[in-house]
C-alpha positions in Angstrom: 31.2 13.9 20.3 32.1 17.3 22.4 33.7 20.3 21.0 36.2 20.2 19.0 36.7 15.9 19.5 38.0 14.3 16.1 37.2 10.0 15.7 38.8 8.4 13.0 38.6 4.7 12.4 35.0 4.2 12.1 34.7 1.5 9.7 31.8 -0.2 8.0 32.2 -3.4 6.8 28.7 -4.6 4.3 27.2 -7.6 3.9 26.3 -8.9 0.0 23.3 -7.8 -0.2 20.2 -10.0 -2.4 17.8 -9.2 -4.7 13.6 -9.8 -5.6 12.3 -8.6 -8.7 9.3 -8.8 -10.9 6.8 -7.5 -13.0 3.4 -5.7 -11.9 0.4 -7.2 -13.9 -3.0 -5.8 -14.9 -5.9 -7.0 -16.6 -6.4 -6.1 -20.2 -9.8 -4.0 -19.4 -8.1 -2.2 -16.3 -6.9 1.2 -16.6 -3.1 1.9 -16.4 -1.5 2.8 -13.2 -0.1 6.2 -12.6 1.8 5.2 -9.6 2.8 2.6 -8.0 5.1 2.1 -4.7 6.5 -1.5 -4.4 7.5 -2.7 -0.5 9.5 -5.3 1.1 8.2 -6.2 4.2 9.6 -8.4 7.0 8.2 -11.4 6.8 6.5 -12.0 10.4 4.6 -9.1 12.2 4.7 -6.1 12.2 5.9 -6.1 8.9 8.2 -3.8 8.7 8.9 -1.9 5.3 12.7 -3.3 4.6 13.1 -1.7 1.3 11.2 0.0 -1.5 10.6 1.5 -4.7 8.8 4.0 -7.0 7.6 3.3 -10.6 5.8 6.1 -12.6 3.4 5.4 -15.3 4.1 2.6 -17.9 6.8 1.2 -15.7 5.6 -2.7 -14.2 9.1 -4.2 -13.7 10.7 -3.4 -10.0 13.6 -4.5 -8.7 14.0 -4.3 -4.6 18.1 -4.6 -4.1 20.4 -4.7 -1.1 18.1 -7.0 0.8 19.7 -8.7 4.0 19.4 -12.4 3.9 16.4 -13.5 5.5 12.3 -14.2 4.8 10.3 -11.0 3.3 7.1 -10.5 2.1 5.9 -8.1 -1.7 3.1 -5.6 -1.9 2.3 -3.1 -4.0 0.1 0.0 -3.8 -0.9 1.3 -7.1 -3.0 4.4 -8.1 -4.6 4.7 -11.1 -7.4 6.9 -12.9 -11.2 6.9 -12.0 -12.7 3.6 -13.3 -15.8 5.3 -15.0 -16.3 8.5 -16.7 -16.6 12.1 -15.4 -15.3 10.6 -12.0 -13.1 13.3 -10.1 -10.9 10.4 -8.1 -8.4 8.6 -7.8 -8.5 5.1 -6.4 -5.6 3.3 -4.6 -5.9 -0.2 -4.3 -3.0 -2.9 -2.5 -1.6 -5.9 -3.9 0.4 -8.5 -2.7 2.2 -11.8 -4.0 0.4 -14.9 -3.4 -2.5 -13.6 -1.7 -5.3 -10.6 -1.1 -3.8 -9.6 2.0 -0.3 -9.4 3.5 -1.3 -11.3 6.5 -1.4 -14.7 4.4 1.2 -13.4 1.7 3.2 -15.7 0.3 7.2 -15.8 1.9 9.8 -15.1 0.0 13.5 -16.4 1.3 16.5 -14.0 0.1 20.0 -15.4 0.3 23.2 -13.4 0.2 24.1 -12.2 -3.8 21.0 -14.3 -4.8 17.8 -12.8 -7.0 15.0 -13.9 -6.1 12.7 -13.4 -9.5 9.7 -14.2 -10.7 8.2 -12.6 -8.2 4.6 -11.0 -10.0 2.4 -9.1 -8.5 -0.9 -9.6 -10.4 -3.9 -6.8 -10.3 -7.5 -8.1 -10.5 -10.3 -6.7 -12.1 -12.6 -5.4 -9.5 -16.0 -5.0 -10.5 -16.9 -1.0 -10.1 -20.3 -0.8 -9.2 -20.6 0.1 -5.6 -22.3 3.0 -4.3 -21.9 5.3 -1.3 -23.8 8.4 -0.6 -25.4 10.9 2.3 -26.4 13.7 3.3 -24.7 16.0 6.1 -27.0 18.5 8.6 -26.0 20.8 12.1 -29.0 21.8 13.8 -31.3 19.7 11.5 -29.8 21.9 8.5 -28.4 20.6 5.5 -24.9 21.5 5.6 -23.0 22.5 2.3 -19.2 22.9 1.3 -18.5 19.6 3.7 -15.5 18.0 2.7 -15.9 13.9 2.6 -12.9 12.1 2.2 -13.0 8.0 1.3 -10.6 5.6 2.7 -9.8 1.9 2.4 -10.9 0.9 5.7 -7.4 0.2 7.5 -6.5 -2.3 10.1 -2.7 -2.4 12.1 -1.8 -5.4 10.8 -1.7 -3.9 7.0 0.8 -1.0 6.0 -1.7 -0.3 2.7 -4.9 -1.1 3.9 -5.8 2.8 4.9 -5.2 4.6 1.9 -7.6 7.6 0.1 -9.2 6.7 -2.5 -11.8 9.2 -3.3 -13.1 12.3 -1.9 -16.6 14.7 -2.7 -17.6 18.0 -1.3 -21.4 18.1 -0.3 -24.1 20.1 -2.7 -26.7 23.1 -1.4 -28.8 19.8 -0.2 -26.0 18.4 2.0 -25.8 15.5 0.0 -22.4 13.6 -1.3 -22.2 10.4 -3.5 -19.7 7.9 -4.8 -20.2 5.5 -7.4 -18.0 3.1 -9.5 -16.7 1.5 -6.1 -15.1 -1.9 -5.8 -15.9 -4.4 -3.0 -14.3 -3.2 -0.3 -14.4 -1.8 3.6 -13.7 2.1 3.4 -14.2 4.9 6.0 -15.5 8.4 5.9 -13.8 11.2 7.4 -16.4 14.5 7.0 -14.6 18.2 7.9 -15.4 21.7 7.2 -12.8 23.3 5.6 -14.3 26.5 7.4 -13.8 25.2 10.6 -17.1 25.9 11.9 -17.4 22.7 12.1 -15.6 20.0 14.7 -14.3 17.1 12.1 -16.5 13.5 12.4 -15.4 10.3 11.4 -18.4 7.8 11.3 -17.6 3.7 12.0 -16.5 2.0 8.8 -18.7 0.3 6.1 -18.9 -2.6 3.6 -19.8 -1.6 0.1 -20.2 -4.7 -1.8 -20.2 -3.9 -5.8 -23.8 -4.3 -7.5 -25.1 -4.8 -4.1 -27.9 -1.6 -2.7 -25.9 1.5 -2.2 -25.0 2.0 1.2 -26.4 5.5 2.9 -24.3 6.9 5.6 -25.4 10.5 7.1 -23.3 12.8 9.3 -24.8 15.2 11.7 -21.8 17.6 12.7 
């Protein structure tokens, strides 16, 4: 438009739109979630995030409306409290319908006016017994007040795959430590919230749960 221009007649006609609910489920022994986003992807890479929504504590149905008819994939991203106690975190993990990873997730066909339902998302229960821990130096020095932050190791092909789950601020020995992990691939990111430090983000690492802990130091 330039100055002063008026267009009328701009009309939008909509399609019907279709529908896919369901219910998030956890295991008896898991704790609740606090959060939990629910996406529509497109079906075929890069799965785009079509629609999505929001459900706060002690909600588990979703309902993902005005869908375009065509294929789509479900996940679900779901925080809840630490799984052990006197745990300052917060872990996030994914979910998706018919499989661990979107990649292989089941398709889901949505046709004009038409609900798709049924469609649960089902929460395992991980085994929290992984460790990770460290120690961070400069100049041979333990380093103290170092900022670790704990990420689900992520990958381009997954929207969910790189959330934080956990972070620890290193003791007057440099040290930091998780515990109560799930089997999973997770990166570190190590900064100094002084800034005399330059950030470092190490390669990242398997933690299997009940397996040895897994040591990974940082020289900044």
């Amino acid at each position: 438009l330039a100055g002063g221009d008026v267009r009328i007649g701009i009309d939008a006609e909509l399609a019907v739109g279709g529908r896919i609910t369901g219910v998030i489920t956890l295991p008896d022994e898991a704790s609740p979630l606090l959060y939990t986003s629910v996406h529509a992807f497109a079906a075929d890479y890069p799965y785009q995030t079509v629609a999505s929504i929001y459900l706060q504590s002690g909600d588990a149905h979703y309902v993902l409306g005005g869908l375009l008819p065509g294929r789509y994939k479900v996940g679900a991203y779901g925080l809840s409290d630490a799984p052990y106690p006197g745990a300052s975190m917060v872990f996030g993990l994914p979910v998706y319908y018919g499989s661990a990873d979107l990649a292989s997730a089941t398709v889901i066909t949505v046709t004009a006016g038409a609900t798709a339902d049924n469609v649960y998302l089902f929460y395992d229960a991980p085994t929290y017994d992984g460790v990770l821990h460290g120690a961070v130096t400069a100049d041979g020095a333990p380093v103290a007040g170092i900022h670790v932050d704990l990420y689900l190791a992520g990958n381009s092909l997954d929207p969910f795959s790189s959330g934080m789950v956990a972070y620890a601020v290193t003791d007057a020995a440099g040290a930091y430590r998780f515990e109560g992990l799930p089997t999973y691939e997770y990166r570190l990111h190590f900064r100094d919230l002084s800034q005399n430090f330059a950030p470092y983000s190490p390669p990242s690492v398997f933690v299997e749960s009940g397996a040895a802990p897994v040591v990974v130091d940082a020289n900044l």
